[in-house]
N, C-alpha and C positions, 0 to 999 in steps of 0.2 A: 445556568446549569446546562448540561451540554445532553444531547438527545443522542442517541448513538442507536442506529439499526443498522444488527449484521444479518448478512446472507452468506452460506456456504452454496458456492456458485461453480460449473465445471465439472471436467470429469477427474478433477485433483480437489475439491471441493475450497476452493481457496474464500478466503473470506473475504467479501467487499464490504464497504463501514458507508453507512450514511449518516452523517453528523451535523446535526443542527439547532440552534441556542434558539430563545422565546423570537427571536424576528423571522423568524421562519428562512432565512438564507442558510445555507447546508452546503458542504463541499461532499463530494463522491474519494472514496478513498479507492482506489488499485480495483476496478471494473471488470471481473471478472466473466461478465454474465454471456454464458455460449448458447445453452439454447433459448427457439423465442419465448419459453415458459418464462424462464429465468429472468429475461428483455423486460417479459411484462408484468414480472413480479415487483421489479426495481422502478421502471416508471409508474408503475399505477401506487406505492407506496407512496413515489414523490407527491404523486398528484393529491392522493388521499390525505395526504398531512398539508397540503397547501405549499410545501417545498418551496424555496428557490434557488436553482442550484448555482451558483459565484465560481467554486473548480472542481478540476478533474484533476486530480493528486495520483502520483504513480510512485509508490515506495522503492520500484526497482524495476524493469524493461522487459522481466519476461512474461511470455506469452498467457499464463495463467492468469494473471494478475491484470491481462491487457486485453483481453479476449472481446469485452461490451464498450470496449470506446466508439468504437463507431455510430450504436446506438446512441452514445450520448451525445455526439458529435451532432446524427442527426435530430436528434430530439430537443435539446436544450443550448445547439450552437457552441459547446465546449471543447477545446482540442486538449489533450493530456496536458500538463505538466510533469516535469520527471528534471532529473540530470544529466549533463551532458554526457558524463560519462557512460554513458547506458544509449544512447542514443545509433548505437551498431545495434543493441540488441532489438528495441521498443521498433523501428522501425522496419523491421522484415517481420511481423508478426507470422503470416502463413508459410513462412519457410520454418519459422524456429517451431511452429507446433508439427508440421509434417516430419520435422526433423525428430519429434520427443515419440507422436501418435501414430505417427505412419499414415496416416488419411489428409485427404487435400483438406486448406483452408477454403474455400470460394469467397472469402470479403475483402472487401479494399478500407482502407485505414489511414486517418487521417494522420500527416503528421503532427509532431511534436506541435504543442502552441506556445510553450516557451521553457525555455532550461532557469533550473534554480540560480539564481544568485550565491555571492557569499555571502553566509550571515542571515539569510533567505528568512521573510516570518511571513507566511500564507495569514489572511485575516477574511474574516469575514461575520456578520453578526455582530455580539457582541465579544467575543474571542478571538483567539490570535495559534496559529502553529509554530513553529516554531521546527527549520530546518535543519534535520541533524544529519552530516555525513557519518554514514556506518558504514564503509565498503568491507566486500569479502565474500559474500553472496555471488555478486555482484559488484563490479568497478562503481557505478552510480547507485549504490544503496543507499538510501537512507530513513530516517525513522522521524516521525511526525509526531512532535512533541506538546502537548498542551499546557504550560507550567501550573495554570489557574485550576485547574482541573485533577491536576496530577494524573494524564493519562502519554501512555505513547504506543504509537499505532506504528508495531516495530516491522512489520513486512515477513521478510524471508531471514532477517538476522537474526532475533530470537522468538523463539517458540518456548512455551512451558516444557521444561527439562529437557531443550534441547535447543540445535540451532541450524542455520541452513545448511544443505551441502554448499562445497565450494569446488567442485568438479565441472562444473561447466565454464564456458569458454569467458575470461575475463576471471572469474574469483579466484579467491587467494583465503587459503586458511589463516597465513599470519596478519594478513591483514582483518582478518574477521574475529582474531583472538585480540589485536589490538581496540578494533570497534567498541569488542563489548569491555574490556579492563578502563579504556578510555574514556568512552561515552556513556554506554548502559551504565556501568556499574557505579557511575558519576552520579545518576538521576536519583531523585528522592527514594527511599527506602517504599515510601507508602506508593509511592508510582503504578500503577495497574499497566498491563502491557496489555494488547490487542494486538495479537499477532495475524501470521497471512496465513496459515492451517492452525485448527486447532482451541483449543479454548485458552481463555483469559490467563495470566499471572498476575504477581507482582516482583517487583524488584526486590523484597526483602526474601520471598518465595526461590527465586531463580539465585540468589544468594549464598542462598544455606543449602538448596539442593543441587542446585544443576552444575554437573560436574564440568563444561565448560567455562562457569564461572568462581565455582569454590574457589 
């Protein structure tokens, strides 16, 4: 069974996930944590549960979602994982937040530690992820699938009754209407979503209501 602690991290409150089964190994989902409260919220969790963290998962390259890799970089030796597709974005982090906030970054950032695969399945513990391209958000979107579990840690594609914008540089609406008719709407009914703002769904929820996917 899968341990899941979220943080609403940021001045866009995004959600970071820390997931981890009875062996205590745990990956970091989309690190959002900007100030040092936030730093020390996420590692001293780690610490308090005995944590071992295996990756640093990035659903999608921007800047919200990417804000505490550094932190983790320095603390537990991890460099992101993300897709290549995203890999213009994920890597200028303090231009693309100066560019949203208007305030300077001051940190430097490690790059990428490696680009998804096709077919990609993250594992660690006794579980597995399971990578899913969702672009439309974002060129390199994707959503972290758990089949055992029935959960997916959907990013910036869907939200409970709603879905990302696709106005910034790289997205694409059709491509984000195909995402979800494609892939989302493919996944098990009882699926629980864990989105990147916002509270929990499910797929049979997002279904029946969200007028994106009616």
């Amino acid at each position: 069974m899968l341990n899941i602690k979220t943080f609403a991290f940021n001045l866009l409150q995004e959600n970071t996930y820390v997931v981890s089964d009875d062996t205590l190994d745990c990956v970091i989902i989309d690190c959002g944590a900007y100030y040092d409260d936030e730093r020390k919220a996420l590692t001293d969790y780690i610490s308090s549960q005995g944590l071992k963290p295996r990756h640093l998962l990035a659903t999608h390259g921007h800047w919200d979602h990417n804000l505490g890799n550094d932190t983790i970089y320095k603390t537990y030796g991890l460099q992101v994982e993300a897709a290549k597709e995203d890999d213009f974005i994920i890597t200028d982090i303090p231009r693309n937040f100066q560019s949203i906030i208007g305030a300077p970054l001051r940190r430097q950032y490690p790059a990428v530690g490696r680009f998804f695969g096709p077919n990609e399945t993250i594992r660690f513990g006794h579980h597995s992820l399971q990578v899913l391209k969702t672009p439309g958000h974002s060129p390199g979107s994707v959503v972290f699938y758990c089949a055992e579990e029935h959960i997916a840690f959907t990013g910036d594609t869907l939200f409970r009754m709603s879905v990302g914008r696709t106005d910034f540089e790289g997205g694409s609406y059709e491509a984000l209407m195909n995402s979800l008719a494609n892939v989302l709407a493919k996944l098990p009914s009882e699926t629980v979503i864990l989105p990147g703002h916002g509270p929990q769904s499910t797929i049979a929820d997002e279904l029946r209501y969200n007028p994106y996917l009616a």
